[in-house]
C-alpha positions as CSV (number, residue, x, y, z in Angstrom):
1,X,40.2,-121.8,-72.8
2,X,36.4,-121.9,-73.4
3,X,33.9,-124.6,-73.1
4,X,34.6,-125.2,-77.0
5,X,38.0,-126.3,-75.5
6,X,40.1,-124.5,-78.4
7,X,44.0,-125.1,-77.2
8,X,46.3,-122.8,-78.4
9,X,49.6,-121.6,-77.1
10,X,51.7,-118.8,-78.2
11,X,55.5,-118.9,-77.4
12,X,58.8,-116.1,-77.8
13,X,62.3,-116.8,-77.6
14,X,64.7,-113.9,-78.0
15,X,68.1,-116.7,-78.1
16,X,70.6,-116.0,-80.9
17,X,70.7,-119.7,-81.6
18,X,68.5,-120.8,-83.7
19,X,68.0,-124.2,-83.1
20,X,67.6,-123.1,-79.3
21,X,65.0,-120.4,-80.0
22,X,62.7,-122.8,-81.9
23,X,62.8,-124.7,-79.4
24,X,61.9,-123.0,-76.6
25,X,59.3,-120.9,-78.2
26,X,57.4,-124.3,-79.7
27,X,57.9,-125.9,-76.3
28,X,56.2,-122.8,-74.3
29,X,53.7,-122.3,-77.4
30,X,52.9,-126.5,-76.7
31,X,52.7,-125.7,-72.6
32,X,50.3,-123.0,-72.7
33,X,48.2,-124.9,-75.3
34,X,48.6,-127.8,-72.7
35,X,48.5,-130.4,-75.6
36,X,51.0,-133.1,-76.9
37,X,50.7,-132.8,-80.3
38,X,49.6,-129.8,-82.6
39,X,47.5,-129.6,-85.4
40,X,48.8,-126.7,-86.9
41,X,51.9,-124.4,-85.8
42,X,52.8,-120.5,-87.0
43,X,55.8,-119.6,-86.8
44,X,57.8,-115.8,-87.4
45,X,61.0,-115.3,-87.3
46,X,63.3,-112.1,-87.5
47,X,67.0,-111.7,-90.0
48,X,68.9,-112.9,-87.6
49,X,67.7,-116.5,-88.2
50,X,67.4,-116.2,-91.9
51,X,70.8,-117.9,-92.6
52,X,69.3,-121.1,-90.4
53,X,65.8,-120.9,-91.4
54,X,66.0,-125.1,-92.1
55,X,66.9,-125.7,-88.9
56,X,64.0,-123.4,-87.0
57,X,61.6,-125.4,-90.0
58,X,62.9,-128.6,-88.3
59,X,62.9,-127.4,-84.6
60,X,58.8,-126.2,-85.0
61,X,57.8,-129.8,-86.6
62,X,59.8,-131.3,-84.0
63,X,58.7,-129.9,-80.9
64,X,54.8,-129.7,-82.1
65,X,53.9,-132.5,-83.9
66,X,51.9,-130.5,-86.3
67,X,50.5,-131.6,-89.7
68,X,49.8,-128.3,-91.2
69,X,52.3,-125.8,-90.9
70,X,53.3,-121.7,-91.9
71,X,55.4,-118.9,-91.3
72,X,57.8,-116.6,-92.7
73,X,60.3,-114.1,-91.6
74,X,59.6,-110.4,-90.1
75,X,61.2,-107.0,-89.4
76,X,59.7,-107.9,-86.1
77,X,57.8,-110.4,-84.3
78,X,54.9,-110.5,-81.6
79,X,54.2,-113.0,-78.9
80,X,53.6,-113.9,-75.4
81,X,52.9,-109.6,-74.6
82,X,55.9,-109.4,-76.0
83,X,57.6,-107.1,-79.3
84,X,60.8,-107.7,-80.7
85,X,62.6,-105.9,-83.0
86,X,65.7,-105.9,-85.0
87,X,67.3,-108.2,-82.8
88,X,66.5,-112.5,-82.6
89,X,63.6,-113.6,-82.0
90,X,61.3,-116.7,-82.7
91,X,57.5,-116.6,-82.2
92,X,55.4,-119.7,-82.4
93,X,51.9,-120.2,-81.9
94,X,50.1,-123.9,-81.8
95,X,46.5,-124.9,-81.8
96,X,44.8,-127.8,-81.8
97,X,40.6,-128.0,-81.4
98,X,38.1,-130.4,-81.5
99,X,36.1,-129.8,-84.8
100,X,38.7,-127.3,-86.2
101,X,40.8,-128.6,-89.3
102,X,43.5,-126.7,-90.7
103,X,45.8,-127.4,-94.1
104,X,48.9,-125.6,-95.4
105,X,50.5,-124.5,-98.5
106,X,53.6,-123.3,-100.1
107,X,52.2,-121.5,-103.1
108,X,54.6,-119.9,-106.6
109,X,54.7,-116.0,-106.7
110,X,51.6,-116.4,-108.7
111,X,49.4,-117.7,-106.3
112,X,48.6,-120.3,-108.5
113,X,46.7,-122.9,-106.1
114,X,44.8,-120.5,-103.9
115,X,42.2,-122.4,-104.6
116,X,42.5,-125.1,-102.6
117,X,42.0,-123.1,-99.6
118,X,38.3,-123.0,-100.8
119,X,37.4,-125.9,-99.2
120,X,39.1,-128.6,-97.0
121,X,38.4,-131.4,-99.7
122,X,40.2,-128.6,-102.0
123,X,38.9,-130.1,-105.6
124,X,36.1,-128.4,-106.6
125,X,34.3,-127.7,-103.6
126,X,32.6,-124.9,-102.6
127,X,33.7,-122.5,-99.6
128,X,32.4,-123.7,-96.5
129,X,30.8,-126.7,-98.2
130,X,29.9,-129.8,-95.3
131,X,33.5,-131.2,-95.3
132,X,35.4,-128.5,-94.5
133,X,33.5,-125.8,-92.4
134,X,33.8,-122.1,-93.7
135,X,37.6,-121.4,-94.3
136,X,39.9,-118.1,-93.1
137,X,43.1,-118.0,-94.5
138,X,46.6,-116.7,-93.4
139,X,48.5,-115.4,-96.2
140,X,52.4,-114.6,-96.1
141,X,53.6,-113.5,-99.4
142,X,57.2,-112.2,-100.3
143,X,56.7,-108.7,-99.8
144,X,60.1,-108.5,-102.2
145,X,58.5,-110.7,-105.3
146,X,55.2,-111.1,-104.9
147,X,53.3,-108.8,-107.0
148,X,50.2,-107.5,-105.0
149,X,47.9,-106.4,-107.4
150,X,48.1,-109.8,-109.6
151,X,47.8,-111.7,-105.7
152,X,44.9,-109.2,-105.5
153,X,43.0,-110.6,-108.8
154,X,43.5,-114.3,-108.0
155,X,42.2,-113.8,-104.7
156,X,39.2,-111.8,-106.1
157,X,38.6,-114.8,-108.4
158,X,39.6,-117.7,-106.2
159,X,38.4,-117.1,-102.9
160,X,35.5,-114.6,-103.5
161,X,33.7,-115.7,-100.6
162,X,37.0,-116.3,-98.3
163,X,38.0,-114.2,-95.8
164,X,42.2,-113.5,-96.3
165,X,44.3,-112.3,-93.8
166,X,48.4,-111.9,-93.4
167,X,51.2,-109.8,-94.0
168,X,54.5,-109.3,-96.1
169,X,57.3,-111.7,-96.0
170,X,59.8,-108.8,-95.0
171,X,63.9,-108.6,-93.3
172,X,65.2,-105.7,-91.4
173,X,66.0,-103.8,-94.8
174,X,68.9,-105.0,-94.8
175,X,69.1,-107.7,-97.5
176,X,66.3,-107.6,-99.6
177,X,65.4,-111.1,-98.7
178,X,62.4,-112.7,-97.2
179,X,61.7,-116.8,-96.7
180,X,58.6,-118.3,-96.2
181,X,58.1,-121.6,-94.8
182,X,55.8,-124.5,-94.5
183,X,55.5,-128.2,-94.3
184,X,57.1,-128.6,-97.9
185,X,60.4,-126.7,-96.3
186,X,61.7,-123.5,-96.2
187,X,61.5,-121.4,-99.5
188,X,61.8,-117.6,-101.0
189,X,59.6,-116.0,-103.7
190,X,56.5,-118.2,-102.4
191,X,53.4,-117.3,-100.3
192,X,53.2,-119.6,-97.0
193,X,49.4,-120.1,-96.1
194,X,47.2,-121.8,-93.4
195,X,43.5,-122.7,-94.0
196,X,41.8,-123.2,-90.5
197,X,38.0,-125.1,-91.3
198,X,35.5,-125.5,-89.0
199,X,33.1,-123.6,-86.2
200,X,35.1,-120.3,-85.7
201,X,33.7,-116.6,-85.3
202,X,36.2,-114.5,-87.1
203,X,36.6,-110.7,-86.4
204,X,38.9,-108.3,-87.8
205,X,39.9,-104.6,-87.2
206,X,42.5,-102.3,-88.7
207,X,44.4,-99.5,-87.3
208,X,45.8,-96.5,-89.0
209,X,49.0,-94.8,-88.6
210,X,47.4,-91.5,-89.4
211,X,44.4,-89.4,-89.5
212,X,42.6,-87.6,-92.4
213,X,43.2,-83.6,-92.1
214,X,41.7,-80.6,-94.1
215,X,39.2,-81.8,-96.5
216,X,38.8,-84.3,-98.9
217,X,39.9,-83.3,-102.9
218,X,38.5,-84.6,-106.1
219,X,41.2,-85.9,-108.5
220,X,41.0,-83.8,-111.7
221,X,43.6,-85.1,-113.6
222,X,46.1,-88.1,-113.1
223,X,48.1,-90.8,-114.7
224,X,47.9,-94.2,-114.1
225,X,50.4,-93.4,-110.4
226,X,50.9,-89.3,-111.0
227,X,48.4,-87.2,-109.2
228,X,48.6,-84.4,-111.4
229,X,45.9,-82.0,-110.5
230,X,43.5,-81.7,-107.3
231,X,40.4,-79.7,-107.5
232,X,41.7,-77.7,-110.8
233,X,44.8,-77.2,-109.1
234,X,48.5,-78.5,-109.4
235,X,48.7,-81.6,-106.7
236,X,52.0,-80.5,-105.4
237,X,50.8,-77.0,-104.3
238,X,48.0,-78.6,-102.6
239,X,50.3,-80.7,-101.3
240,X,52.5,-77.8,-100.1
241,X,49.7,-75.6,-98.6
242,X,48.5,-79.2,-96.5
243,X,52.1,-79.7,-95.3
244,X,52.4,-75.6,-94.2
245,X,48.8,-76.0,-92.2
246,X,50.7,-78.7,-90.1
247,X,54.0,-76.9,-89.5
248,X,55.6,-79.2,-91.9
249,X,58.0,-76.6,-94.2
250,X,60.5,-79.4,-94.6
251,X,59.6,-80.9,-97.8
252,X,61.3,-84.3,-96.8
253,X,59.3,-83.8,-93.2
254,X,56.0,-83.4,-95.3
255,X,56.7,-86.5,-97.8
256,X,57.4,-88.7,-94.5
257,X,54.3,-87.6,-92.4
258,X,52.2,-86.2,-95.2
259,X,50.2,-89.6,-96.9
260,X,47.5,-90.2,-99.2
261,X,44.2,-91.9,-98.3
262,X,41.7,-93.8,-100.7
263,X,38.4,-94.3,-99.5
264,X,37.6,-98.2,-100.5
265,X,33.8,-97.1,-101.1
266,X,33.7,-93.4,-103.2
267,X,30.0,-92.6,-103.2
268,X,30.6,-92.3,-99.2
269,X,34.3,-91.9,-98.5
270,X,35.2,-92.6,-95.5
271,X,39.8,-92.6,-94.2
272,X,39.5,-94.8,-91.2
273,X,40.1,-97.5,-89.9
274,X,39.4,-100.6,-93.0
275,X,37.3,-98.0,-95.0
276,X,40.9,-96.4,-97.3
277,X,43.8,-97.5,-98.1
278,X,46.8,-95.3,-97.1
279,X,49.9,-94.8,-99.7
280,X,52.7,-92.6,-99.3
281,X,54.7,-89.5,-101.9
282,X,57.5,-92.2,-103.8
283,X,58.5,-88.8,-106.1
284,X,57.8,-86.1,-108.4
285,X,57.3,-86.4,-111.8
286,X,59.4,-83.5,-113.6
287,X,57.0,-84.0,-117.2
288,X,53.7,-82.7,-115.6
289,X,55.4,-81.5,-112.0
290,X,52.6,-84.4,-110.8
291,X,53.1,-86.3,-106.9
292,X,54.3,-90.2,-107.5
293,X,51.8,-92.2,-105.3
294,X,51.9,-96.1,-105.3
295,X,48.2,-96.3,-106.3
296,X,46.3,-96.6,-109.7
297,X,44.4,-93.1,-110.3
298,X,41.4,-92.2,-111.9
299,X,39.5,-89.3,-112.2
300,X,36.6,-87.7,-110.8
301,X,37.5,-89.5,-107.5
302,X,38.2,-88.8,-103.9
303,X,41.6,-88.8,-101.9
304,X,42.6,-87.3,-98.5
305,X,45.4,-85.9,-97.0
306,X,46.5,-88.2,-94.4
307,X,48.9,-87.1,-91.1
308,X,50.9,-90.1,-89.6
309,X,52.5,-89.8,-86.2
310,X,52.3,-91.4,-83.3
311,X,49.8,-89.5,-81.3
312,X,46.9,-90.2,-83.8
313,X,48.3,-94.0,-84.1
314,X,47.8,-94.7,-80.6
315,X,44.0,-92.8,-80.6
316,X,43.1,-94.9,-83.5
317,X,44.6,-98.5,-81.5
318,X,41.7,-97.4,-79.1
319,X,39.5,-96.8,-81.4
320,X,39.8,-100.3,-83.0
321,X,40.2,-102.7,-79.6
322,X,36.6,-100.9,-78.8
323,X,35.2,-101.6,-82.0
324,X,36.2,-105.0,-82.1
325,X,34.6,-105.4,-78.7
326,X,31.3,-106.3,-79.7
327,X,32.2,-108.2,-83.4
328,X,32.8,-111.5,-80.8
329,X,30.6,-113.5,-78.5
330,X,32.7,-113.8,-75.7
331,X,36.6,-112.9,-75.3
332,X,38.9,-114.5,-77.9
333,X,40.3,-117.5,-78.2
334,X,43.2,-116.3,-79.7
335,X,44.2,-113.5,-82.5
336,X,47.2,-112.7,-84.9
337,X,48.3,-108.8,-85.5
338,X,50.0,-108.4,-88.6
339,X,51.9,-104.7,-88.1
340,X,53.4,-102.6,-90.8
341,X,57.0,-102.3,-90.0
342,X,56.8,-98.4,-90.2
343,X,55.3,-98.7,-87.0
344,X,56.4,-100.3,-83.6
345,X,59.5,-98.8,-82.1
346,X,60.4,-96.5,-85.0
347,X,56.7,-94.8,-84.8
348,X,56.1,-94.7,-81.2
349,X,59.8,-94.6,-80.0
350,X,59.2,-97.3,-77.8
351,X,57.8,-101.0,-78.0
352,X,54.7,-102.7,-76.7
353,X,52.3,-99.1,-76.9
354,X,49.6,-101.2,-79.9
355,X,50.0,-104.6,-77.4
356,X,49.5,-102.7,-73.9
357,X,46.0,-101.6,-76.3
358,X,45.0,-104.7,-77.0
359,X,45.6,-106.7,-74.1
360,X,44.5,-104.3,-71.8
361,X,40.9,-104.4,-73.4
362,X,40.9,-108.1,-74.1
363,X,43.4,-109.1,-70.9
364,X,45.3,-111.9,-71.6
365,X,45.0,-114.2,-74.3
366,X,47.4,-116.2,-76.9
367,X,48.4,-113.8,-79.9
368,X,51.3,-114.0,-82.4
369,X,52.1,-111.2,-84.8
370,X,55.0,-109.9,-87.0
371,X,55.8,-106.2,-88.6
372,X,55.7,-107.3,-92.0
373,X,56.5,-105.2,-95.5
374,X,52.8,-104.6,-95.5
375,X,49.0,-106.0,-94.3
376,X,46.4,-108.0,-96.1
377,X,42.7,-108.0,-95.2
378,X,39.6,-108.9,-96.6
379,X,37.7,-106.0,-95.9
380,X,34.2,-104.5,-98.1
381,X,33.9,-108.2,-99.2
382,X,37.4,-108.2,-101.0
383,X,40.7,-108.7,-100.1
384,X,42.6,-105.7,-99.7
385,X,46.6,-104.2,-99.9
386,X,46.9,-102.3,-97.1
387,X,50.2,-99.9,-95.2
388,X,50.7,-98.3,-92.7
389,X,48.5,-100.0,-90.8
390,X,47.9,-102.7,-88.2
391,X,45.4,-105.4,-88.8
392,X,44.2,-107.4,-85.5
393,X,42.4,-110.5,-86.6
394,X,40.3,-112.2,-83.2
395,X,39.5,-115.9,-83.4
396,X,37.2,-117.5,-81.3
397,X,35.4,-121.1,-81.2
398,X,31.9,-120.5,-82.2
């Protein structure tokens, strides 16, 4: 705790019962918060509790007292130093600070209501007008019916000014099914938010799974998601000739390691870190023997050949936890990580390498995150789509 006396408490319970697991996890978020009652409670779960999401809703509200409540299930969740995947667990974090407000929603697929976050008084005002404080928002969509690019616009047109952070509503890949939850109950095919208001130096920093290689290629010709042709040539050859210059001569190796990066600012591209957003090869398409990438293409723009493994992964972790060193005036109060579930355990072969990162630089300090179906960020003063990556969002009382 600081002088600002911020109180929050992160809690983990790896219990297969449910009811059990929210409880212990809210009751050892509440003891390292060392309050009572909560203001506001966060809370991921993994599939294993999906069939008795109601009663982890009830356990959280129970045990914290809180009035303004989020969360949503995960491939994976993060708390007290702790990662846990594909197996039960419960994370909870609680806070409660002098000064700081916070509100929640359960929004439609849409979005429709974003922009209530705008302010505390919600009708009207402006963001960070004098009843409220300057806003940051968590946002949780379904990562299986939430469509990103329409979340994308409203954001762009609601909460211009609001810095947006959160992850995909996601299971194991198992099901197809993701809940979200908040004070209105537990729901599918929603976005769960939190709006925290008040003194609060926010600082984010993203992680890639990869690193650019060779150099970069101007699209030439493409289709709306079909890369046709790089630099006059056919994309798949380039393609090819990339995946050859890294060893990769298995053409399922080379569409698994072998990404796409597109720099967020063009007239000085940059594929690190927050500066491009990293899609992967979906297929080929047979009419003009183009790449299928997840991404809108234009023209007379820039891309990069991107190599994921776990080697560059953990240089880039470092690279981050330093940058983010300076963004803050002292150490944090407390921080979220919201991790793509292609990385963790199934990247690095083992669990805790992106925590041992971040604690080690920071030491000890309350953090909850989940590996979600992908990352949301408001990065080059919009809110951005991202995978692959993991976004580490720092919070201290300002």
């Amino acid at each position: 705790m600081n002088q600002r006396k911020m109180r929050v408490g992160v809690g983990l319970s790896a219990d297969a019962d449910t009811a059990q697991a929210a409880r212990k996890a809210t009751l050892d978020a509440m003891a390292q918060a060392g309050v009572e009652r909560a203001d506001w409670a966060v809370a991921f779960f993994t599939t294993e509790h999906l069939h008795r999401a109601d009663a982890l809703h009830q356990g959280v509200l129970e045990h914290s007292g809180c009035l303004a409540l989020s969360g949503c299930s995960a491939m994976g969740v993060i708390g007290a130093g702790r990662e846990v995947e594909r197996k039960p667990g419960v994370a909870v974090m609680v806070g409660r600070a002098a000064g700081v407000r916070a509100k929640s929603a359960l929004l439609p697929d849409s979005g429709a209501g974003l922009e209530r976050f705008a302010s505390l008084g919600g009708n009207g005002g402006a963001a960070g007008d004098a009843d409220g404080g300057a806003p940051t928002v968590i946002a949780l969509p379904d990562s299986f019916r939430v469509d990103n690019a329409r979340l994308q616009r409203r954001l762009a047109r609601e909460l211009p000014a609001v810095p947006v952070f959160g992850a995909g509503a996601t299971d194991d890949g198992s099901l197809g099914i993701s809940l979200q939850m908040g004070m209105e109950g537990v729901r599918s095919a929603s976005i769960a938010t939190l709006g925290l208001y008040g003194p609060l130096q926010v600082a984010v920093g993203i992680t890639q799974s990869c690193t650019a290689v060779g150099e970069p290629h101007f699209i030439t010709k493409a289709n709306d998601f079909v890369l046709v042709e790089l630099d006059g040539r056919p994309a798949l050859h380039s393609f090819i000739e990339q995946g050859r210059a890294l060893g990769l001569d298995d053409m399922q190796r080379a569409s698994q390691e072998l990404l796409f990066g597109f720099p967020l600012d063009p007239e000085r591209p940059r594929f690190v870190g927050e500066s491009c957003l990293v899609r992967p090869l979906a297929g080929f398409d047979q009419q003009s023997h183009g790449l299928v990438i997840p991404y809108p293409m234009s023209t007379d723009t820039t891309v990069g050949f991107m190599h994921r493994n776990p080697a560059n992964a953990q240089l880039d972790v470092r690279r981050m936890v330093g940058y983010l060193q300076d963004q803050l005036d002292g150490p944090p109060d407390f921080g979220f990580y919201f991790d793509c579930a292609a990385r963790g355990r199934g990247l690095y072969g083992r669990e805790g390498v992106d925590l041992d990162a971040i604690h080690g630089h920071f030491g000890p300090f309350p953090l909850l995150g989940m590996f979600g179906g992908f990352e949301l960020a408001t990065t080059h003063g919009a809110a951005h789509v991202y995978t692959y990556t993991g976004v580490l969002v720092l919070v201290r009382a300002a």
